[in-house]
C-alpha positions as CSV (number, residue, x, y, z in Angstrom):
1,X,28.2,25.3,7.7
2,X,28.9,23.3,10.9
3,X,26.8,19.6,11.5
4,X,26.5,17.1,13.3
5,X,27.7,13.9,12.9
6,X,30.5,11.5,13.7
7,X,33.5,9.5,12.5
8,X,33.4,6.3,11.9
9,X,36.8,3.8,10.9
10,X,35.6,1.2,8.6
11,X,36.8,-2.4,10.3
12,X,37.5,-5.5,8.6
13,X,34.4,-6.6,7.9
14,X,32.2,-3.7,7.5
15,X,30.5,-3.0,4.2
16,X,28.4,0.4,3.5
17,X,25.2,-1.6,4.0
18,X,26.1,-2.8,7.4
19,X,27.2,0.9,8.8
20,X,24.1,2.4,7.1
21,X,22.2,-0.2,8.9
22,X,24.1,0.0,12.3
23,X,23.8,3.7,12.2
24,X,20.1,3.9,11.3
25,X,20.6,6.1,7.9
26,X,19.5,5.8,4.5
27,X,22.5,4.1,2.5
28,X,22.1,6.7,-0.9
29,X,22.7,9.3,2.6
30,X,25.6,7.6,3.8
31,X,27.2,7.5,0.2
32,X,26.1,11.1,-0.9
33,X,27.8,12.3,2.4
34,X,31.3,10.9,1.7
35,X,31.3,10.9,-2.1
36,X,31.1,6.8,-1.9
37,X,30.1,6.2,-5.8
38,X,31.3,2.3,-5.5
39,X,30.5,0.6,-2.1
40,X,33.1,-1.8,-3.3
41,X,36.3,0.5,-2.7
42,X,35.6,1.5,0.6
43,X,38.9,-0.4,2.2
44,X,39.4,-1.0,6.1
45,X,41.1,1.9,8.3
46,X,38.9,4.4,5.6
47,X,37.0,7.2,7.4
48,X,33.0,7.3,6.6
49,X,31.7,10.8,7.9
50,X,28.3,10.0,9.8
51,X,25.8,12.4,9.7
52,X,23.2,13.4,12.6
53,X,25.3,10.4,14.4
54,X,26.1,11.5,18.2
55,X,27.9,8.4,19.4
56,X,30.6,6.1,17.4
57,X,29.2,2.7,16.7
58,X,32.4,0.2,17.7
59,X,30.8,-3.2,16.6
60,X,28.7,-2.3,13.9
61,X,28.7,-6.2,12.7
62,X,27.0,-7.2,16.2
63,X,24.7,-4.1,16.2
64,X,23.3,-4.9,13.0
65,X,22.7,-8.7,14.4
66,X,20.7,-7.2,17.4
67,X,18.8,-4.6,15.6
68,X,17.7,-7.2,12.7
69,X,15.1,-10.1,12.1
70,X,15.4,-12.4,14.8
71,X,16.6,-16.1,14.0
72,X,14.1,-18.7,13.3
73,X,14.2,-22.2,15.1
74,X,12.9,-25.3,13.8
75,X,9.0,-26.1,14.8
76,X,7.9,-28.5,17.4
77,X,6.8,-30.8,14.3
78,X,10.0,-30.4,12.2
79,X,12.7,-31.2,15.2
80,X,14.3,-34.7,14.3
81,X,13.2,-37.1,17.6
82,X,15.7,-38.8,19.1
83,X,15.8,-43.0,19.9
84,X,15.5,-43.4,23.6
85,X,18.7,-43.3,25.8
86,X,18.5,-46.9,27.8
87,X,19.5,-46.3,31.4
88,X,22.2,-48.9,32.5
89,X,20.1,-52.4,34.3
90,X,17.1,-51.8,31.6
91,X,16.2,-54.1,29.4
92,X,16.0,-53.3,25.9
93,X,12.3,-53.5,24.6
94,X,11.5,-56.7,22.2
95,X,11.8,-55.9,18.6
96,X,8.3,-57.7,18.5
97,X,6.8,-55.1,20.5
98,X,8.1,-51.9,18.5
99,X,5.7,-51.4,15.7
100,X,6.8,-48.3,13.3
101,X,3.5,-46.2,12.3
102,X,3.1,-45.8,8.8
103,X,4.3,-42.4,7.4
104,X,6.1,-40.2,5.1
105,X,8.6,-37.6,6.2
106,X,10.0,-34.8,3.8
107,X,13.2,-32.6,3.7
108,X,15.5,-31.2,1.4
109,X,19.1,-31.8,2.1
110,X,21.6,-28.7,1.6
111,X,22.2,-29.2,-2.2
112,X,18.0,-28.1,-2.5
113,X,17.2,-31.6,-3.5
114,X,14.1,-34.0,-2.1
115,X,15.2,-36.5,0.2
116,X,11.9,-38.8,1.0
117,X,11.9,-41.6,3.7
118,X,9.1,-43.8,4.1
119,X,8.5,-47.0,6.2
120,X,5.4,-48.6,5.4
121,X,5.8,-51.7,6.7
122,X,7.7,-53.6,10.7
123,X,10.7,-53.5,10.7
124,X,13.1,-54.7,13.6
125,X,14.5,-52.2,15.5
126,X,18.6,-52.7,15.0
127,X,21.0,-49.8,14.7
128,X,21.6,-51.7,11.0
129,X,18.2,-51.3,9.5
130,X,16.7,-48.3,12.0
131,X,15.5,-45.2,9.4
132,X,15.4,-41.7,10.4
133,X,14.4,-39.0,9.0
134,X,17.4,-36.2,8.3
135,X,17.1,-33.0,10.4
136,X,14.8,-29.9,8.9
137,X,17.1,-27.2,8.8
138,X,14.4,-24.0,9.4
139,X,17.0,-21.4,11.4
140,X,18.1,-18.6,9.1
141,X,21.4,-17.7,9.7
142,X,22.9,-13.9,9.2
143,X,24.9,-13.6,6.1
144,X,28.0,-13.9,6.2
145,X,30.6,-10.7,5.9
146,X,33.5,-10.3,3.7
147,X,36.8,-9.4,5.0
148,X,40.3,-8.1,3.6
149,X,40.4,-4.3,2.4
150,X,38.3,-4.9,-0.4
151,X,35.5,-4.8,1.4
152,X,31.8,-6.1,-0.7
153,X,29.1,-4.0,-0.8
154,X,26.1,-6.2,0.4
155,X,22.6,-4.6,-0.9
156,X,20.9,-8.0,0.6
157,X,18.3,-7.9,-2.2
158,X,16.9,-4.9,-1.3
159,X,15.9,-2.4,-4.2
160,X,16.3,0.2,-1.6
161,X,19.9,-0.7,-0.5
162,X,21.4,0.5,-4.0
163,X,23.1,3.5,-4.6
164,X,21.2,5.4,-7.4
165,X,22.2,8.0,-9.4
166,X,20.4,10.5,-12.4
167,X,22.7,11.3,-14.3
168,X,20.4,12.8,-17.3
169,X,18.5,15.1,-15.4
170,X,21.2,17.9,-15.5
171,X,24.2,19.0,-17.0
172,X,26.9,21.0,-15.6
173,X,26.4,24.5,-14.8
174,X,29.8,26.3,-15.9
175,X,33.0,24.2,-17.3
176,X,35.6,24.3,-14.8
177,X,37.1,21.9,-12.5
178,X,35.4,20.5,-9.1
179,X,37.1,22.3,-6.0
180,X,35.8,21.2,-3.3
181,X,33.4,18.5,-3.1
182,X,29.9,18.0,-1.5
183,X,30.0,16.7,2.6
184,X,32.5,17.1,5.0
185,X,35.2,19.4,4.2
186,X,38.7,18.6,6.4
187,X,38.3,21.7,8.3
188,X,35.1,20.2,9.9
189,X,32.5,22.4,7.3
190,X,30.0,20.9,5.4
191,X,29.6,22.0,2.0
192,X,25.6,21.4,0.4
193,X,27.0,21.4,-2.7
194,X,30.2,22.2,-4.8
195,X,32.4,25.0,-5.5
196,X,33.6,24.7,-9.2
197,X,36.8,26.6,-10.4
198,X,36.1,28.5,-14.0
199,X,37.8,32.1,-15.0
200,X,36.2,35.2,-14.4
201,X,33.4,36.2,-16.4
202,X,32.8,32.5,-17.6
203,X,29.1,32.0,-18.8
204,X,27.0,30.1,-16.0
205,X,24.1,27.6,-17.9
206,X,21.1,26.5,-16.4
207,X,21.4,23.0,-15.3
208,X,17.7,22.4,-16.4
209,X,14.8,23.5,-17.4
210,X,12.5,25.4,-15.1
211,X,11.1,28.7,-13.9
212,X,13.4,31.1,-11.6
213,X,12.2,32.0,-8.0
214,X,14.9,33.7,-7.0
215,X,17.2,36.2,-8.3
216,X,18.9,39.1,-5.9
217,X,22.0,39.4,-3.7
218,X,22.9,37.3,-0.4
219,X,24.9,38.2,2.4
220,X,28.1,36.2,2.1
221,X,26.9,34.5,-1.2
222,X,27.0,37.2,-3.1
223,X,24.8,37.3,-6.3
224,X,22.7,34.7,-6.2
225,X,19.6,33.0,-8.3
226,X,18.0,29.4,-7.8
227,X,16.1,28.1,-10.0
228,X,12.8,25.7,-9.8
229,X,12.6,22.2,-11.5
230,X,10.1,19.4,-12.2
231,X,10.1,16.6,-9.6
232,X,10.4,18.7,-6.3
233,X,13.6,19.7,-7.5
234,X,15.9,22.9,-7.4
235,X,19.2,24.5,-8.3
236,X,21.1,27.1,-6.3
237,X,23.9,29.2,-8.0
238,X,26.4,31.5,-6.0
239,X,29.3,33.9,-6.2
240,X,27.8,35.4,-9.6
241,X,28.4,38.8,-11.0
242,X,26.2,39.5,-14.0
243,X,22.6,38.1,-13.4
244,X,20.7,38.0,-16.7
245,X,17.2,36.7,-15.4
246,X,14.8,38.2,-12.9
247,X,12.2,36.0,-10.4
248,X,9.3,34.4,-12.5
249,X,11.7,34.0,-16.3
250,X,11.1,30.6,-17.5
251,X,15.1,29.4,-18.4
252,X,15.6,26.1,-20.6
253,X,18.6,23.7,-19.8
254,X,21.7,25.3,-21.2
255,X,20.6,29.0,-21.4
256,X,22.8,31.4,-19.8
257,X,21.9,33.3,-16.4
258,X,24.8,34.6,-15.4
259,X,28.2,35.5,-15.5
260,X,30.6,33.9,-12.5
261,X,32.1,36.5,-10.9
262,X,35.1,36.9,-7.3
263,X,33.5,35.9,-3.8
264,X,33.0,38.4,-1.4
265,X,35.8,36.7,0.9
266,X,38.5,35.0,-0.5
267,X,38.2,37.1,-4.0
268,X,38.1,33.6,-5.6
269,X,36.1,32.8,-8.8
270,X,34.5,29.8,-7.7
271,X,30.5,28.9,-8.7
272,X,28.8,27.3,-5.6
273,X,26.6,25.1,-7.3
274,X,23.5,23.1,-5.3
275,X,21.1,20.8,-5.8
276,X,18.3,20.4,-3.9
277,X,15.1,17.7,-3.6
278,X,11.9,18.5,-1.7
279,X,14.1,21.3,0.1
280,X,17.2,18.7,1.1
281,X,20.8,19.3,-0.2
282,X,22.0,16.6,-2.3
283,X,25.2,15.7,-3.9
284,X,25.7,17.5,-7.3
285,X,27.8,14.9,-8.9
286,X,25.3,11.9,-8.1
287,X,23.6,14.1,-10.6
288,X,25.8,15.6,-13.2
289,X,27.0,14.0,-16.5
């Protein structure tokens, strides 16, 4: 099926956090989408598919800058106070008339340490002997982004930010070999699943345990039955010839449903093979062993 979306080129600097950010998408989306199972080999000049996108995002880097928390400056209280610039013709105030204040000013210095300075007592006022108190660094600065064409995946401690995957939950639904994969196929389609290659009449499995809600024929799908899981979960299996289970049939992980059988079109024996959470298409092999 057609969708929308947009291209993106990956620039020296870019990581999949950063575009997931720029673009406002969920990063486990972004990675589904393109079949991105390392962040860390995305390399610059690679093409990320966008999806729902209208509009190429050229500086992502500076995007994410404007769209993120805002930069901290130091407090009133915490800015270091300067000495007082003399003008020229002024005379410089008597060291007998400069009395320090007693107190105790606290920093860490960029190693993490405690650096304490105290005066306590008068002290003359010469650039020799003058304390002051090193600068409170309180600004948070953006981090910093890798370059070269390995490019880092940067999760920024987020729990969220991390690519997950299930890989226990089900098993593959007929032994074959993966033809075309989930997301954006080069003719501009976008597959919801996978098409997997196995010969005629090969026995198709239940990827999982569950209870079948649907079992009949579809208009260019051909025979087709999906399947009901625990967790908001389903399975969708197309291009079948010999269903073996009607709506309602409780089916265990591994039992046979089917046999795979030509498509209607291209007369290819290919299993289109879904998976689906809460409704939404995922990517089958985020999923499969």
């Amino acid at each position: 099926m057609k969708t929308k979306g947009v291209y993106h080129r990956v620039k020296s600097g870019e990581t999949l956090w950063s575009i997931a950010k720029a673009y406002d998408i969920k990063i486990q989306e972004l990675a589904e989408a393109n079949n991105v199972t390392d962040p860390n080999l995305i390399g610059i000049d690679s093409v990320l598919f966008i999806p729902d996108a209208d509009q190429v995002i050229d500086d992502v880097i500076s995007s994410v800058r404007e769209t993120g928390p805002p930069i901290k400056s130091a407090q009133p209280e915490q800015r270091e106070k300067k000495p007082p610039v003399l003008k020229p013709g002024k005379e410089e105030p008597s060291v007998n008339k400069v009395r320090l204040k007693p107190e105790v000013l606290s920093t860490r210095d960029i190693s993490g340490g405690q650096t304490e300075v105290s005066s306590q007592s008068e002290v003359k006022d010469t650039p020799a002997k003058r304390k002051v108190a090193p600068p409170v660094l309180a600004a948070i600065e953006p981090p910093k982004q890798d370059t070269g064409k390995r490019v880092e995946h940067k999760t920024n401690g987020a729990e969220a930010d991390k690519i997950k995957f299930d890989k226990d939950r089900f098993i593959w639904p007929v032994k074959g070999k993966v033809r075309a994969k989930y997301g954006i196929q080069p003719n501009g389609m976008y597959y919801n699943g996978i098409k997997i290659a196995a010969k005629e009449g090969a026995p198709v499995v239940a990827a999982a345990s569950g209870i079948v809600i649907f079992s009949a024929a579809l208009r260019d799908y051909g025979e087709t039955i999906i399947i009901k899981h625990e967790d908001n979960y389903a399975t969708v299996y197309t291009h079948l010839n010999n269903r073996i289970v009607k709506v309602d049939d409780p089916v265990k992980k591994g039992s046979r449903i089917a046999m795979l059988g030509k498509s209607q079109k291209k007369g290819e024996v290919l299993l289109s093979f879904e998976i689906r959470y809460k409704n939404k298409a995922r990517n089958p092999l985020f999923f499969l062993p």
